[in-house]
C-alpha positions as CSV (number, residue, x, y, z in Angstrom):
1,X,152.0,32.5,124.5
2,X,148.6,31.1,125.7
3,X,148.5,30.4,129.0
4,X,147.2,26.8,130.2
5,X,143.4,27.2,131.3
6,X,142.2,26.0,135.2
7,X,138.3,25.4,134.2
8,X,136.6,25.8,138.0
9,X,133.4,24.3,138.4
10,X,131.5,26.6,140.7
11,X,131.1,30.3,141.2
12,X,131.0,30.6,145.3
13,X,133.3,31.8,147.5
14,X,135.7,28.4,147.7
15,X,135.6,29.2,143.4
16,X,136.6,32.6,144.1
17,X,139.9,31.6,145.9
18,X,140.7,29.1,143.7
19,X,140.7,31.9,141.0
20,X,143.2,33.7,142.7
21,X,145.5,31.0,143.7
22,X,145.2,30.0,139.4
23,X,146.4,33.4,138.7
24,X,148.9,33.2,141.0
25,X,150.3,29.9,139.6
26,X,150.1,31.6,135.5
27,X,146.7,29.7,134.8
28,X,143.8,31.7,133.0
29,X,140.8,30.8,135.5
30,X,137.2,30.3,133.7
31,X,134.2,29.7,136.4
32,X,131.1,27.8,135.0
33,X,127.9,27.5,137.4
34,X,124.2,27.4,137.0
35,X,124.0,29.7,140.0
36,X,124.7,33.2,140.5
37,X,127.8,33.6,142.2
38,X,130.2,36.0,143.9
39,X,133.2,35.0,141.7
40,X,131.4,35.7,138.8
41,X,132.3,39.7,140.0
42,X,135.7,38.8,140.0
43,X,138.1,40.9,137.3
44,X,140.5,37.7,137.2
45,X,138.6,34.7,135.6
46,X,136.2,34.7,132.5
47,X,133.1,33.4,133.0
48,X,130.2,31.1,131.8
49,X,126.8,30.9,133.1
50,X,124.4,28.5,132.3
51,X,121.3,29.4,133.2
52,X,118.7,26.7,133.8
53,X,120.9,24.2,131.3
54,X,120.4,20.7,131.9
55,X,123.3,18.5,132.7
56,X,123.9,17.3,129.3
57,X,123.7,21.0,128.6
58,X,126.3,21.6,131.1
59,X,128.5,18.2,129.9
60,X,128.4,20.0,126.4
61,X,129.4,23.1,127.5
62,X,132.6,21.5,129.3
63,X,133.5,19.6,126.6
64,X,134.0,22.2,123.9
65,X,135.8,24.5,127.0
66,X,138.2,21.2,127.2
67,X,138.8,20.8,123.6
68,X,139.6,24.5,123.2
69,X,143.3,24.2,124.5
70,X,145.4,22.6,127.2
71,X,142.8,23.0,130.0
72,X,142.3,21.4,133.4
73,X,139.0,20.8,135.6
74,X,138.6,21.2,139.3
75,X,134.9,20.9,141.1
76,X,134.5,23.4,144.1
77,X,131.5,21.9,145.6
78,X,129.5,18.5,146.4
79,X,127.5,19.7,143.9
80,X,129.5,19.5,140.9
81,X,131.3,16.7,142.6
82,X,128.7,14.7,141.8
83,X,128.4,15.8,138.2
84,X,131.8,14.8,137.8
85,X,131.6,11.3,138.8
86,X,128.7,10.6,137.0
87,X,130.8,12.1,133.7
88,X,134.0,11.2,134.5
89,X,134.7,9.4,131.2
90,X,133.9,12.7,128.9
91,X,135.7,14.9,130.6
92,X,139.1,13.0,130.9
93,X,139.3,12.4,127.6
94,X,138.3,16.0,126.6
95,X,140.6,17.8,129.8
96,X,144.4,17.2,130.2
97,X,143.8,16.7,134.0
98,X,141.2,16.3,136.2
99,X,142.0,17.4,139.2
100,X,140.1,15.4,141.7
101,X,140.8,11.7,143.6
102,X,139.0,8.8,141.6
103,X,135.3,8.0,141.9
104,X,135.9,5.3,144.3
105,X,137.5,7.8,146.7
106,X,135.1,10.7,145.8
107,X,132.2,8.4,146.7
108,X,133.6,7.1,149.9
109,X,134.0,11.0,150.8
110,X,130.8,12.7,150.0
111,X,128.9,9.5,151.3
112,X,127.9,9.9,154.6
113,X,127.6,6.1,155.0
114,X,130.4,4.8,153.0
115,X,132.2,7.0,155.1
116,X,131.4,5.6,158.3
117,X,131.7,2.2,157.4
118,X,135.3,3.0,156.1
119,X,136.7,4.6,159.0
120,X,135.0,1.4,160.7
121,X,136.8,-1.1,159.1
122,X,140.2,1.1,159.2
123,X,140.2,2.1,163.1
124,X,139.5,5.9,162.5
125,X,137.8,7.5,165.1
126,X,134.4,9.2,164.3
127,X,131.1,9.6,165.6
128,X,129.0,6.3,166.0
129,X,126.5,5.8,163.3
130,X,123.0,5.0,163.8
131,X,120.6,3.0,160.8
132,X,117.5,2.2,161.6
133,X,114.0,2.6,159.9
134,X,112.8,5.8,160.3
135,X,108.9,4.3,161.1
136,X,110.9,1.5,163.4
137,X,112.8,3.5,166.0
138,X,115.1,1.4,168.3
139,X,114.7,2.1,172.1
140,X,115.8,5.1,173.9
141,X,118.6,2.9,175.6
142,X,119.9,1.7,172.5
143,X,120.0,5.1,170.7
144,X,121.9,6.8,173.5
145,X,121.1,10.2,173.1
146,X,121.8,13.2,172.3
147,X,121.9,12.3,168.2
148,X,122.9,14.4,165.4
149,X,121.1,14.5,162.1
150,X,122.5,15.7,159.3
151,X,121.8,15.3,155.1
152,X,122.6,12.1,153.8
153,X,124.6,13.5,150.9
154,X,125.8,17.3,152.2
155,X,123.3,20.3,152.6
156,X,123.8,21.8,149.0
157,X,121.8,18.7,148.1
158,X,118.9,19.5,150.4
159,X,117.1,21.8,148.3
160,X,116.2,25.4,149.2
161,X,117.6,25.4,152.6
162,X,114.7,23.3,154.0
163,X,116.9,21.3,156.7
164,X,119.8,22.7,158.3
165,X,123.6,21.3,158.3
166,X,123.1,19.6,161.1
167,X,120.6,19.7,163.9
168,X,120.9,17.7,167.7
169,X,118.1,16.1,169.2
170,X,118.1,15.2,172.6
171,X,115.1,12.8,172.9
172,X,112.2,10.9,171.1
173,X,109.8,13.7,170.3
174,X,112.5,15.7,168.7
175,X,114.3,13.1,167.1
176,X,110.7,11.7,165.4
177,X,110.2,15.6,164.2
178,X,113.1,15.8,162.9
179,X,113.3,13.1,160.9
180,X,109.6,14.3,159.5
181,X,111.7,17.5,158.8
182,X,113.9,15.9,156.3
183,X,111.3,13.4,155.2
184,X,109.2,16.4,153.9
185,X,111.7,17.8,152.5
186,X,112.5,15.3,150.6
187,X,116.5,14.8,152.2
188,X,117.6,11.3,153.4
189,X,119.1,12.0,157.4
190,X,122.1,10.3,158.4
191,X,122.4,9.7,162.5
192,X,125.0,9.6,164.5
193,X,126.3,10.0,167.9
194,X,126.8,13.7,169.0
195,X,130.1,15.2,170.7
196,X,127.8,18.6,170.9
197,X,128.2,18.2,174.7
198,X,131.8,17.5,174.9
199,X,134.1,20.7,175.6
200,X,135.5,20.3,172.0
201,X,138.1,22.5,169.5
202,X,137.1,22.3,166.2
203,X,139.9,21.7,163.5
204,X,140.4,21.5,160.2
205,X,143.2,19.9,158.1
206,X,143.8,21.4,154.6
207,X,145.8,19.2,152.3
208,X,146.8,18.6,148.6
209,X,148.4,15.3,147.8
210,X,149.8,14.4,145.1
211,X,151.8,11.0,145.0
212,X,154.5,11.0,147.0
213,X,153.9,14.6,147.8
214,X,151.6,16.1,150.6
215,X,151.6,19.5,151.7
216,X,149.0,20.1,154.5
217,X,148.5,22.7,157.4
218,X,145.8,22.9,160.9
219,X,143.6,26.0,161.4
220,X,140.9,26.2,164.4
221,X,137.2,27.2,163.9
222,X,136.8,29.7,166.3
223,X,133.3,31.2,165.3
224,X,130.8,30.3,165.1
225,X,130.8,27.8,168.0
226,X,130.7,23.9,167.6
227,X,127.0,23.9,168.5
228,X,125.7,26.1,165.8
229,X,126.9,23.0,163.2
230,X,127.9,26.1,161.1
231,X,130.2,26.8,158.0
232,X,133.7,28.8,159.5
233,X,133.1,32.3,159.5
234,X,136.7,32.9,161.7
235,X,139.3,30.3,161.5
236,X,143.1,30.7,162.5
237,X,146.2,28.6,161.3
238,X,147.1,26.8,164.4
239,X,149.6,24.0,164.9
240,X,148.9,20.7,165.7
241,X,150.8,17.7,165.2
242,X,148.6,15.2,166.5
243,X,145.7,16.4,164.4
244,X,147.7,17.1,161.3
245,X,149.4,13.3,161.3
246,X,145.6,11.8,161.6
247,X,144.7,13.6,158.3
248,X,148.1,12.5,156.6
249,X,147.6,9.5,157.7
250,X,143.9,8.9,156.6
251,X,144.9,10.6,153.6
252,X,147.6,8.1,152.9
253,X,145.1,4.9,153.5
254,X,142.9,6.0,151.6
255,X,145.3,7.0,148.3
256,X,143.5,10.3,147.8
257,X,145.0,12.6,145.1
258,X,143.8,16.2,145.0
259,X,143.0,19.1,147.2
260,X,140.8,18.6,150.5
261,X,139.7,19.8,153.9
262,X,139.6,17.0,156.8
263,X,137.4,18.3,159.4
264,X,137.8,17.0,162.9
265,X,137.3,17.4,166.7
266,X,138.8,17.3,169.4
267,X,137.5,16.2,172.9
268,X,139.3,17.9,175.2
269,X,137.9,15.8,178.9
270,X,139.3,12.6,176.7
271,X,142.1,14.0,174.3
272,X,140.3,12.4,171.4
273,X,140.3,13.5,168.1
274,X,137.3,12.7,165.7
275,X,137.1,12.8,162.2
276,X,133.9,13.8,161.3
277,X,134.3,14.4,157.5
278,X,136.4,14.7,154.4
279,X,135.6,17.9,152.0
280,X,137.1,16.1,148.7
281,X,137.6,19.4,147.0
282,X,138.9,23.2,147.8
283,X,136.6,24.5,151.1
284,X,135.5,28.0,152.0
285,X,138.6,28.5,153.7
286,X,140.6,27.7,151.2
287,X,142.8,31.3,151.2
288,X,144.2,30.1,154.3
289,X,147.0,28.1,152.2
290,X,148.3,30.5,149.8
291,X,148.6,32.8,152.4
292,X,150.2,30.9,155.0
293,X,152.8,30.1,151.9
294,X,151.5,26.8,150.7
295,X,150.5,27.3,147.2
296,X,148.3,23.9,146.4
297,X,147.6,24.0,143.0
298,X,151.3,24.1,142.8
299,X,151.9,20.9,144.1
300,X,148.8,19.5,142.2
301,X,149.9,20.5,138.7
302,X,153.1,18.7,139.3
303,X,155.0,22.6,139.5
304,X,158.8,21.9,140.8
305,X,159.7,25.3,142.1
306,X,157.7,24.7,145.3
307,X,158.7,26.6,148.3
308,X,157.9,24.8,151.6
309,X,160.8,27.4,153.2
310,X,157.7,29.9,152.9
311,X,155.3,27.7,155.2
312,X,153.9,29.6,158.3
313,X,152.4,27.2,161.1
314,X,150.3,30.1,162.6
315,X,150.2,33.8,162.4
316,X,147.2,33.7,159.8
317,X,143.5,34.9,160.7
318,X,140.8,33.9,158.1
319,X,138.1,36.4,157.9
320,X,134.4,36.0,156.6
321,X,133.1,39.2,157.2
322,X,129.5,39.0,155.8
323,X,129.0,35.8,157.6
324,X,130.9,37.0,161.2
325,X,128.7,39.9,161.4
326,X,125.7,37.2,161.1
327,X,127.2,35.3,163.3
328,X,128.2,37.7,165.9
329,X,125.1,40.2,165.7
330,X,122.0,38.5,165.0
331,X,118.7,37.6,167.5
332,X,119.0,33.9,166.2
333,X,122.9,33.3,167.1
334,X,124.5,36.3,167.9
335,X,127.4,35.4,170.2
336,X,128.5,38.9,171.0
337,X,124.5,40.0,171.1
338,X,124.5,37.0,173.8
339,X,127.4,38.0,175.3
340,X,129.2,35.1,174.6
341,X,132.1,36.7,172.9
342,X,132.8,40.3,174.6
343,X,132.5,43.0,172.2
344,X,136.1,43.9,172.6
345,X,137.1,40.4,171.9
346,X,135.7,40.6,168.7
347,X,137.3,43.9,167.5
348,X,140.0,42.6,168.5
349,X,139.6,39.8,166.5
350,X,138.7,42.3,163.4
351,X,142.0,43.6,163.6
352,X,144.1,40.8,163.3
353,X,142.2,39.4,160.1
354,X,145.0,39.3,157.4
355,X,143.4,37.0,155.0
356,X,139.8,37.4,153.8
357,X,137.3,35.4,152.1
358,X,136.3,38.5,149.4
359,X,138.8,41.2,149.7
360,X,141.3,41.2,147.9
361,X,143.8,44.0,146.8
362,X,144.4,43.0,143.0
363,X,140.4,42.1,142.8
364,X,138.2,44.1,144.8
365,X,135.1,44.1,143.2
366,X,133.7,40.8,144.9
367,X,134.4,42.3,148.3
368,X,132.8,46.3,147.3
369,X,129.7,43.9,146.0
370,X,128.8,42.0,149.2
371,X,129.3,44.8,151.3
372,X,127.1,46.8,149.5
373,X,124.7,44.5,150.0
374,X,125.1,43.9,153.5
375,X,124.8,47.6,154.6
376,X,121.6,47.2,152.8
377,X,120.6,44.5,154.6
378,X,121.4,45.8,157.5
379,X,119.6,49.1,157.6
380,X,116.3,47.6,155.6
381,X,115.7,44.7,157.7
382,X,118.3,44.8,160.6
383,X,120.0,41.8,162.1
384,X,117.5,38.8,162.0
């Protein structure tokens, strides 16, 4: 009998745990991208890679994928979050189930300023947001610095890496530079107020709802630091009530449907906690819930034999080793190099790692690919 096809729009590493956790579930995973991408060495999906298509090369390519046989669509970035909303209409009627919350939630979360305005009107707490004209900056008393820039619609839309994540500016001069940065780069800033000098724990909620049914869990970013504005590169499954019930809650108001990460902060002089944004789709860290036993596509595709007996509320240690060793080593950031982190705190972080962002023992090839490449880069060019 065919098994029912999980169509994964994206080929990074998020894609690549999404193709295990399909497997897992009895789905036949098939990645599509116009990138290169380290799930396209994975032994477990079939892939598709448009190279340099257009977008109604792309919507055509979909389209025949969805008529082939009882598939589904999920989007593992902002990128193809956006393709999806602006061809929403084709692809429900060619895919039995799209799964991702509805444009008007999808906009609200991968829009910087709908998003502040939302939490606004619905009492959520998050950084205060800034608008002015960029030629027609507001006093230094009324801007209340330090600021944080980041890209008005998420980094993978800046282009090239031009302008970083996020960036703090502590006065005038920088602030005016900065926003010449993203000018020339063609990226629209959005600024806000920054908790970079608050002693803050940085959290994330991972959730799927579905209906009446919500499965979530809490991990803790521990590297890199909060002031590097940096993806996760170590993050542990940590329990927190009072974090996990603001994400349930927001979750709830807002009537989102699908898989997300809520990604907040906690100040820990005040004891508040921040939202600072919703990832409306599987994250980079996404491994973290099959293996602390909460399968989420499970509870997405409507499964019934869900387990929440399985559920682990710590005990897990996510591990990007590529990125870590980056992140750890280098000139630029290096928190062991800077002696930051001791270097025995960070074998000893090494050694508790039991769930990985490429290895994986029924699909190693991803993992044997990257490392490969990183001893390379490492004895060719060193640690920049």
């Amino acid at each position: 009998m065919l098994r029912n096809r999980l169509i994964i729009l994206g080929a990074s590493v998020t894609a690549l745990a999404v193709v295990r956790n399909a497997v897992v579930n009895n789905l036949e995973p098939v990645l599509l991208d116009t990138r290169n991408g380290i799930a396209f060495q994975s032994s477990l999906a079939q892939s598709v890679f448009c190279n340099g298509n257009s977008d109604s090369e792309v919507l055509q390519t979909l389209l025949e994928l969805g008529h082939s046989g009882r598939c589904s669509l999920i989007a593992t970035s902002d990128r193809w979050i956006d393709f999806l909303v602006s061809n929403r209409s084709s692809l429900e009627q060619a895919y039995d189930t799209v799964l991702q919350a509805s444009n008007d939630v999808l906009k609200i979360c991968t829009d910087k300023l709908l998003f502040a305005h939302w939490c606004d009107e619905n009492n959520v707490a998050t950084p205060r947001l800034y608008q002015f004209d960029a030629q027609d900056l507001p006093s230094d008393v009324e801007l209340n610095y330090p600021l944080l820039l980041r890209p008005y619609k998420g980094v993978m839309n800046a282009g090239a890496g031009e302008v970083p994540k996020a960036v703090e500016t502590a006065d005038r001069a920088s602030l005016q530079q900065w926003l010449k940065t993203f000018r020339d780069a063609g990226v629209q800033p959005i600024v806000t107020q920054s908790l970079l000098g608050l002693d803050l724990i940085q959290y994330s909620v991972g959730l799927v709802r579905n209906g009446e049914r919500m499965v979530s869990f809490v991990a803790e970013k521990l590297r890199p630091v909060a002031d590097q504005c940096a993806v996760g590169c170590y993050v542990v499954l940590r329990e927190n009530p009072a974090v996990e019930k603001l994400a349930r809650d927001v979750a709830n108001r807002i009537d989102y449907f699908g898989i997300a990460e809520f990604e907040i902060l906690h100040a820990q002089e005040t004891g508040e906690n921040y939202l600072i944004e919703i990832n409306a789709r599987p994250w980079i860290q996404y491994e973290l819930g099959p293996r602390s036993g909460r399968n989420l596509l499970q509870v997405l595709l409507d499964a019934p034999a869900y387990d929440s007996s399985r559920e682990k509320k710590s005990g897990v240690h996510w591990l990007n080793f590529n990125d870590d060793l980056f992140n750890c080593f280098s000139r630029s950031v290096g928190v062991v190099r800077r002696r930051k982190v001791s270097l025995f705190s960070y074998l000893v972080s090494l050694l508790r790692a039991n769930a990985f962002a490429k290895w994986h023992r029924r699909d190693q090839r991803p993992f044997w690919r990257t490392l490969g490449q990183s001893v390379f880069d490492i004895f060719t060019r060193g640690c920049r």
